[in-house]
C-alpha positions in Angstrom: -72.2 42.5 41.1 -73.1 39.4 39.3 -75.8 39.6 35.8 -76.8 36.2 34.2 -77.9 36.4 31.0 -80.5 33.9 30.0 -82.7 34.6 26.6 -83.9 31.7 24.7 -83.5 31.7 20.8 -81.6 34.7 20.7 -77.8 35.0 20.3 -76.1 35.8 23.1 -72.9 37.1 22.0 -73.7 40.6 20.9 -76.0 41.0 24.0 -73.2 40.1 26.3 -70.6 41.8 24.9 -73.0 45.3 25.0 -73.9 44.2 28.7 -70.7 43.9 29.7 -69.7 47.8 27.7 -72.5 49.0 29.7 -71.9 47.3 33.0 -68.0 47.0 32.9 -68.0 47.2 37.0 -70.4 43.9 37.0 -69.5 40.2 35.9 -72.0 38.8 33.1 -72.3 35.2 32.6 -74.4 33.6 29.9 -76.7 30.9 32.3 -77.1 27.2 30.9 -78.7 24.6 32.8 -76.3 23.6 35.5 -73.5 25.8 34.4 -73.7 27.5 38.0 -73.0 25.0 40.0 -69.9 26.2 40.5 -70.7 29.2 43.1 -71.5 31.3 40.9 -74.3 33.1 42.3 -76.1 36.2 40.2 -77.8 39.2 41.4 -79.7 40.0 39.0 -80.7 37.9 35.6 -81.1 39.8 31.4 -83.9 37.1 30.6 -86.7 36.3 27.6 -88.3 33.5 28.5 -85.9 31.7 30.7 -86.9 28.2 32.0 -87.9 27.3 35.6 -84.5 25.7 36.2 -83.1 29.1 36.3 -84.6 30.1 38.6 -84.9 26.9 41.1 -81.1 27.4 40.7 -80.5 31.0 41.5 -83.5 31.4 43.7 -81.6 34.4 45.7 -81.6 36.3 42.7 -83.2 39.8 43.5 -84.5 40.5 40.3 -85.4 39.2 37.0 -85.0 41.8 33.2 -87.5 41.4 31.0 -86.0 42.1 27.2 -89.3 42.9 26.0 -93.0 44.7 27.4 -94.8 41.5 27.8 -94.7 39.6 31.2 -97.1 37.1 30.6 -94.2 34.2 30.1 -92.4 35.1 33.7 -95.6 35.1 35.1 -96.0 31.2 34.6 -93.2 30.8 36.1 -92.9 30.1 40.4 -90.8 33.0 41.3 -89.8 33.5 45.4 -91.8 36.1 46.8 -88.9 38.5 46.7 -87.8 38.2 43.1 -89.1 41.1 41.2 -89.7 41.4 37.5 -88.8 44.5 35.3 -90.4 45.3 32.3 -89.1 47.6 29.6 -90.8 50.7 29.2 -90.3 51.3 26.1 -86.7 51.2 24.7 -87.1 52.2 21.2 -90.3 50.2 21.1 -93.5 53.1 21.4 -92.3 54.8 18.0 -92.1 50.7 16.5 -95.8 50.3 17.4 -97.3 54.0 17.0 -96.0 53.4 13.1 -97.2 49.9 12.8 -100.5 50.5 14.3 -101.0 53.7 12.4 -100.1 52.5 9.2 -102.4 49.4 9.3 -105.4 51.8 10.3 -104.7 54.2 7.1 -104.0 50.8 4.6 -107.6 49.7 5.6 -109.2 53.6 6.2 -108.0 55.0 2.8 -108.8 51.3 1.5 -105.5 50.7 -0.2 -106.0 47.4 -0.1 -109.0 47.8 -3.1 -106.7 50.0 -4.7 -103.9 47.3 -5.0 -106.4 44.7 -6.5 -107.6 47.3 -8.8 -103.6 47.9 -10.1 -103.0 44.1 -10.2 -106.3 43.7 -12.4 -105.3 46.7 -14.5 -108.4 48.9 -13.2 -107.7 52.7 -12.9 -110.3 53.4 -10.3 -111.5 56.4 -7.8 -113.2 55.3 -4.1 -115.4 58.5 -2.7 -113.2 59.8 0.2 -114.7 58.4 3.4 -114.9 60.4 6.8 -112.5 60.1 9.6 -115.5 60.8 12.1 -117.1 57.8 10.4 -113.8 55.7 12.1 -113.2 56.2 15.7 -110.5 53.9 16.7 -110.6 52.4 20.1 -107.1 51.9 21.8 -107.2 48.9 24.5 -104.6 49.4 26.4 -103.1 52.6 27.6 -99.7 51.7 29.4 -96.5 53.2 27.6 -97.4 51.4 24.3 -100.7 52.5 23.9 -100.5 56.2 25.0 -98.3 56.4 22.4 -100.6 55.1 19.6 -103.7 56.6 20.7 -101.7 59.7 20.4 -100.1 59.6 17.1 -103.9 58.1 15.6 -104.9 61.3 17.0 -102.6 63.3 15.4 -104.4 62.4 11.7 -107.8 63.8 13.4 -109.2 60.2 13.8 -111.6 60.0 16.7 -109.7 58.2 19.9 -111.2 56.1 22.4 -109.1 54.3 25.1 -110.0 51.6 27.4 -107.5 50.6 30.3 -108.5 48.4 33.5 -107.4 51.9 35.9 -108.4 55.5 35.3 -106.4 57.0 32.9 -106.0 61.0 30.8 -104.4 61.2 27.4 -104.8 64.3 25.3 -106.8 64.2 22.2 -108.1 61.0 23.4 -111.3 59.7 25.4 -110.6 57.4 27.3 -112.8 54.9 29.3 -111.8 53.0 32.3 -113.2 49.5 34.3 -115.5 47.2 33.6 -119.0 49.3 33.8 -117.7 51.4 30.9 -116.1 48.4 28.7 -118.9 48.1 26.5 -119.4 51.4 25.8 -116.2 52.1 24.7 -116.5 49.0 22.5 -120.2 50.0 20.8 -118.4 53.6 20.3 -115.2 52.1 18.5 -115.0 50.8 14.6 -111.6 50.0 14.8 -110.0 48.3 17.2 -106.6 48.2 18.3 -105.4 46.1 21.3 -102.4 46.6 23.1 -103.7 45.0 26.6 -101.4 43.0 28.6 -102.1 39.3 28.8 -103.7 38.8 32.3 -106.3 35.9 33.4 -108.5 38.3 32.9 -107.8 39.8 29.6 -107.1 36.2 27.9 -110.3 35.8 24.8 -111.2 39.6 25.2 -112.0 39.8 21.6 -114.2 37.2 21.1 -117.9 37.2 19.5 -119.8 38.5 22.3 -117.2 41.6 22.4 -116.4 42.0 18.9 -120.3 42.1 18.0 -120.6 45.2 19.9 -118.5 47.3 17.6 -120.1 49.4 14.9 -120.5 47.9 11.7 -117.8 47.2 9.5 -115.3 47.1 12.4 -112.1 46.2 11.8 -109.8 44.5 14.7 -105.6 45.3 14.7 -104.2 43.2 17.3 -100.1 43.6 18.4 -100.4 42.5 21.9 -100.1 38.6 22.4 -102.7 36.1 20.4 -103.8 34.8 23.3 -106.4 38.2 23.6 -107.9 36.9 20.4 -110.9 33.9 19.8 -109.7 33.2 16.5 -112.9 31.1 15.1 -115.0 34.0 16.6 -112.9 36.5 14.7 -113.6 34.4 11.5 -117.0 34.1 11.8 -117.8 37.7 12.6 -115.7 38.7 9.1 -117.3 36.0 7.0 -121.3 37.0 8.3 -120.4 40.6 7.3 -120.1 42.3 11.2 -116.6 43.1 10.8 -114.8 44.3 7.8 -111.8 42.5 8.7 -108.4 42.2 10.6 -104.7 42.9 10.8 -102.8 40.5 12.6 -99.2 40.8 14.1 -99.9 37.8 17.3 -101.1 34.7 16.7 -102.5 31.7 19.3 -99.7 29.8 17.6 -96.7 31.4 16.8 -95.1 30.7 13.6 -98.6 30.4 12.1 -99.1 27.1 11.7 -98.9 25.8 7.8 -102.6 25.8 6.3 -104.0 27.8 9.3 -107.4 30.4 7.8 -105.8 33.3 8.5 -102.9 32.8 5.8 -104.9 32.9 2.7 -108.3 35.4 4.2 -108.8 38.1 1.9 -109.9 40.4 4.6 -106.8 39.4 6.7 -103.5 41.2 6.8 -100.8 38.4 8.3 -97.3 40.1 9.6 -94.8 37.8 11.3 -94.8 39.7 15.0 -92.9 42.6 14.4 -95.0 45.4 15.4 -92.2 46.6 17.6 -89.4 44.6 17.6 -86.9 44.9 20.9 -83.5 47.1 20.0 -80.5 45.7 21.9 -78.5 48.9 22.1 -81.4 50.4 23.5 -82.7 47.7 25.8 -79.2 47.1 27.4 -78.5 50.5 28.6 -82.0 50.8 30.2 -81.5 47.6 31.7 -77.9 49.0 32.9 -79.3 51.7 34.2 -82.3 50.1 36.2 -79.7 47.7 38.1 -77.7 50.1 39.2 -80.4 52.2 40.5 -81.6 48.7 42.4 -78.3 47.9 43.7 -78.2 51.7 45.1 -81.5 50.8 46.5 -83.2 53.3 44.5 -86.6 52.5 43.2 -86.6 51.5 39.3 -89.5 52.4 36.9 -91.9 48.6 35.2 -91.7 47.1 38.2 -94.1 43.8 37.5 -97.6 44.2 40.3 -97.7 40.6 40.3 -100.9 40.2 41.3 -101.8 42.1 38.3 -99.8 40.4 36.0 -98.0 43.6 34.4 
């Protein structure tokens, strides 16, 4: 069995020295354009957004290994129709997000934020304890990710909403499902959090006409991929009053580019994304494990529905 390992901007040497621990039966090479010309043909590929050369090169590889949840970036890519794509499923990265998430809904719920201004001013003040039933948070997204935050947000008696594109049951949580009910579920929600995949069709989702139809004083915590987010219409709908304001971990542009709105916005909190940042130990054995239930020919759980997109 043969694994390349191709994962831009990353280090490889830690990852391939765990790869080979946990696959010592398999030979790992580290890919570089035209550095398998050689005969060296892989089986399988450990990849975060590899180039198209890759794969033009090794086209008989069976299956590509996502390091992270998001697709979106092998998507792009012109793949033979047998390749398959595996996504994590969660590797360490549902508790991540269920404390990031939940933390940025409490900062803005208990309204820490006033309090800090009030310290750095030198103000002892009190703020008249606001209800939870006032705040139901609405969870887009319910794949592994998102059941996982709409179900700790539960646990502090907020009321849960969740939207997802296919039916879906969560306890302690509502959850919508489709198009017919989209709106709905947004007029019902105050806060939003969105943990969609990035698809065609869920690329601007939050944008003014959606964003409008949340209650007033919304608030909008994105963690999925910037692309989901209309920026300018975010903006707009904070600075006319609609929406109380944001907390942003994915941006269109990623760094955020120098000078860019969202830097110096009162009403927006800016983190650099790491909601839930990918743990190699982790990853790598449920990687190891998912090949060698392939090459048994055994099927593997976060197969990509490429039609989907996730």
């Amino acid at each position: 069995m043969k694994i390349a390992f191709c994962c831009m901007n990353t280090d490889p040497r830690p990852w391939l020295q765990s790869l080979r621990a946990a696959l010592p039966e398999a030979e790992v090479v580290e890919w570089s354009p035209g550095s398998m010309q050689d005969g060296v043909r892989p089986d399988y590929a450990m990849v975060w957004g590899p180039p198209q050369q890759l794969i033009d090169e090794q086209p008989q590889m069976k299956a590509l290994f996502n390091i992270g949840a998001g697709v979106d970036a092998l998507m792009k890519l012109s793949l033979p129709p047998h390749m398959q794509v595996v996504r994590l499923n969660d590797a360490g990265m549902s508790v991540q997000m269920a404390e990031f998430v939940a933390h940025a809904v409490i900062r803005h719920y208990r309204e820490l934020d006033a309090y800090e201004r009030d310290v750095a001013a030198g103000e002892w003040r009190f703020r008249k304890p606001l209800l939870r039933t006032d705040f139901p948070i609405g969870v887009m997204g319910l794949g592994v990710l998102g059941e996982r935050v709409a179900k700790t947000l539960a646990m502090f008696d907020f009321p849960v909403l969740g939207w997802s594109r296919s039916p879906r049951q969560v306890d302690g949580v509502h959850c919508f499902s489709g198009e017919a009910t989209f709106d709905e579920f947004l007029s019902a929600t105050r806060i939003l959090v969105c943990l969609l995949p990035l698809t065609p069709e869920t690329r601007g989702i939050m944008n003014r006409d959606t964003l409008s139809l949340l209650k007033p004083g919304g608030y909008v915590i994105n963690v999925a991929r910037g692309a989901h987010l209309v920026e300018d219409d975010l903006l707009a709908l904070i600075d006319s009053g609609h929406l109380a304001g944001a907390a942003l971990d994915v941006f269109q542009t990623e760094p955020l580019p120098a000078g860019h709105a969202f830097w110096k916005h009162p009403k927006i909190a800016v983190t650099p994304h790491t909601s839930a940042r990918t743990l190699r130990e982790d990853t790598v054995l449920q990687i190891a494990q998912k090949i060698r239930a392939m090459a048994r020919g055994e099927p593997v759980a976060g197969v990509v529905d490429r039609e989907r997109g996730y």
